[in-house]
C-alpha positions in Angstrom: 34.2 -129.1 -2.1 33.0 -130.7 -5.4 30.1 -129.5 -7.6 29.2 -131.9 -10.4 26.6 -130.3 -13.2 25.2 -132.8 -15.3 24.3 -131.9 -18.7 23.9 -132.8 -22.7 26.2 -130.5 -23.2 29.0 -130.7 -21.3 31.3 -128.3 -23.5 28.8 -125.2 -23.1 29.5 -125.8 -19.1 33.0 -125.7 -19.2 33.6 -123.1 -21.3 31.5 -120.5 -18.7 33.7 -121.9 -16.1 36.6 -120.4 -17.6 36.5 -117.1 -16.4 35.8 -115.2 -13.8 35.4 -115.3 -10.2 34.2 -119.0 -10.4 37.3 -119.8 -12.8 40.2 -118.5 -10.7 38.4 -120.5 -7.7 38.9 -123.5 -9.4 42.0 -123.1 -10.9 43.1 -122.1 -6.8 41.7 -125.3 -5.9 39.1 -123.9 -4.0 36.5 -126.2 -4.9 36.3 -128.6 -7.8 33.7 -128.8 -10.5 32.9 -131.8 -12.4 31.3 -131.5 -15.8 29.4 -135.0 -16.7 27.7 -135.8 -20.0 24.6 -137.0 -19.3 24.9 -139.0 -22.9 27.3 -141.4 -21.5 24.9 -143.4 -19.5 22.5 -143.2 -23.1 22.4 -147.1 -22.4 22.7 -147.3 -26.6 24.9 -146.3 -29.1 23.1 -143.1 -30.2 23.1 -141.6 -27.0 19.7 -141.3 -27.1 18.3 -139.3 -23.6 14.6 -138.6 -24.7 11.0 -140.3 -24.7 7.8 -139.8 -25.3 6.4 -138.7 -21.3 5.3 -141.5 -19.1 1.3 -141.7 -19.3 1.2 -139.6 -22.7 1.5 -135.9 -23.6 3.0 -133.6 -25.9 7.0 -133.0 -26.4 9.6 -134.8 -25.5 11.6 -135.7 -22.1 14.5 -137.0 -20.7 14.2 -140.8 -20.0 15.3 -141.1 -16.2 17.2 -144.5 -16.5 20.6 -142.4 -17.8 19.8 -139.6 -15.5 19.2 -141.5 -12.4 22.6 -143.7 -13.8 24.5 -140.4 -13.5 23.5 -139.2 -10.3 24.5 -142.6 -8.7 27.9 -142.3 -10.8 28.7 -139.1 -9.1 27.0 -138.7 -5.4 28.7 -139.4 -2.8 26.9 -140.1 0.4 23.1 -138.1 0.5 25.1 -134.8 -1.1 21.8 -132.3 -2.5 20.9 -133.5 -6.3 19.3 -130.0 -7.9 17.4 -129.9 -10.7 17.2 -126.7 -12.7 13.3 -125.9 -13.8 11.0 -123.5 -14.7 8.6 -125.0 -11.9 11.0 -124.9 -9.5 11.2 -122.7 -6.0 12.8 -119.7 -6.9 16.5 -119.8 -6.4 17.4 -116.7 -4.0 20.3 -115.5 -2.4 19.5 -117.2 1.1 19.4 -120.9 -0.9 23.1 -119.8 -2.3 24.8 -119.6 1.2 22.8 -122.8 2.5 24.6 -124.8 -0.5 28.2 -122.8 0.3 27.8 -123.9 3.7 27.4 -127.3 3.4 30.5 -127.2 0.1 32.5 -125.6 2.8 32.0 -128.3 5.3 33.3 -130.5 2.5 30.1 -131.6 0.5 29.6 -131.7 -2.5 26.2 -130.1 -4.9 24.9 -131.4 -7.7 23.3 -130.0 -10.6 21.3 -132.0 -12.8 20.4 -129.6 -16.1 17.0 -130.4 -17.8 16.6 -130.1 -21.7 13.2 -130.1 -23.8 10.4 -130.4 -21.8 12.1 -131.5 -18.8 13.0 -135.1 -16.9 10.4 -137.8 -16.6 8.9 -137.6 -13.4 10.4 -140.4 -11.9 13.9 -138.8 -11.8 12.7 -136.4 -9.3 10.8 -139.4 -7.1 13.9 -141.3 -7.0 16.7 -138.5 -6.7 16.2 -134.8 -6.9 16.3 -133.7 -3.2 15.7 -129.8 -4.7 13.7 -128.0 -8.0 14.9 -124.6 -9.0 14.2 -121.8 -10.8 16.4 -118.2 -11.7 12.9 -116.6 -12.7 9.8 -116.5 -14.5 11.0 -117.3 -18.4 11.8 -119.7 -20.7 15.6 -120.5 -21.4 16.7 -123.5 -23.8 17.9 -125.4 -21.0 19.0 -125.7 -17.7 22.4 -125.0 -18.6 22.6 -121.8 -18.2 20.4 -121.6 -14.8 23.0 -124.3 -13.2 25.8 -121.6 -14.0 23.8 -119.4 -12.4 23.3 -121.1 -9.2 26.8 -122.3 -9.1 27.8 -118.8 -9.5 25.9 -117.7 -6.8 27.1 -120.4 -4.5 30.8 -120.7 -4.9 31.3 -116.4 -4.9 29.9 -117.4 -1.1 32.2 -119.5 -0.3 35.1 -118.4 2.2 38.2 -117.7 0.6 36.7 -117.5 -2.7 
C-alpha cells in the first residue's frame, strides 16, 4: 500500500503526517507514504514550476512538463493520479473507501497537489485519472486538501 503526494512543499506534508491516526499507521507499516517535491523535475536550476496559462489568461500555473515528469517517476502500473481542486467532484466518504480498497489490494494512490491557479490543462489530459475537491472555498493549495483525502482513506483501511 503506497500513497505518493506530490507537492512544492514537501516539508508542510510530512510534518501533518506525524501524528495521529495516519502517523502510527505508517510508522506500523501499514501503508507507506511517499512525499515528492514536485521542484525536482523543475527541468532548470531555479526550480522554476510556473507559466503564464497555455492560450493566455490571468495568474499563473504550473507548467505540466515537471508534473507530468513526477507522476511517471512515481506510478506504478495505471495506479489512480488525483488532483486536488476547487473544480473538482466533491470528495465524499464513499470515494475514501473506493481508494482504501483498491490500497488494500496493494495499489498504490497518488496525489498530485496544485498551487496558484492550478496545473496547465494538459496535465490533467495526459495523467490525472480523478479531480477533487473537500468543499466550496478557497485554500492556498492543495496541500492541505490531499491530507485530507489521505486521511479519509488510510483511517479506512483494515487494520488501520
Amino acid at each position: 500500500m503506497r500513497i505518493d503526494l506530490l507537492t512544492l512543499f514537501p516539508d508542510q506534508c510530512r510534518a501533518a503526517l506525524q501524528g495521529g491516526v495516519v502517523g502510527r499507521a505508517l510508522d506500523r507499516g501499514d501503508v507507506r507514504c511517499v512525499v515528492t517535491d514536485l521542484r525536482h523535475f523543475a527541468g532548470d536550476r531555479h526550480g522554476t514550476m510556473d507559466d503564464s496559462p497555455y492560450g493566455g489568461g490571468a495568474g499563473m500555473v504550473l507548467r505540466p512538463e515537471p508534473a507530468v515528469a513526477a507522476v511517471e517517476s512515481v506510478r506504478i502500473g495505471q495506479s489512480p493520479v488525483v488532483l486536488t481542486s476547487p473544480a473538482g467532484r466533491r470528495f465524499d466518504q464513499e470515494q475514501a473507501d473506493r481508494w482504501a480498497e483498491h490500497l488494500s489490494a496493494d495499489g498504490q494512490l497518488i496525489l498530485l497537489c496544485g498551487r496558484y491557479k492550478g496545473f496547465d490543462e494538459r496535465v490533467r489530459d495526459l495523467v490525472v485519472t480523478d479531480e477533487v475537491s473537500i468543499g466550496d472555498y478557497v485554500l492556498s493549495g492543495g496541500e492541505l486538501a490531499a491530507l485530507v483525502v489521505l486521511d479519509a482513506v488510510v483511517r479506512r483501511i483494515d487494520g488501520v
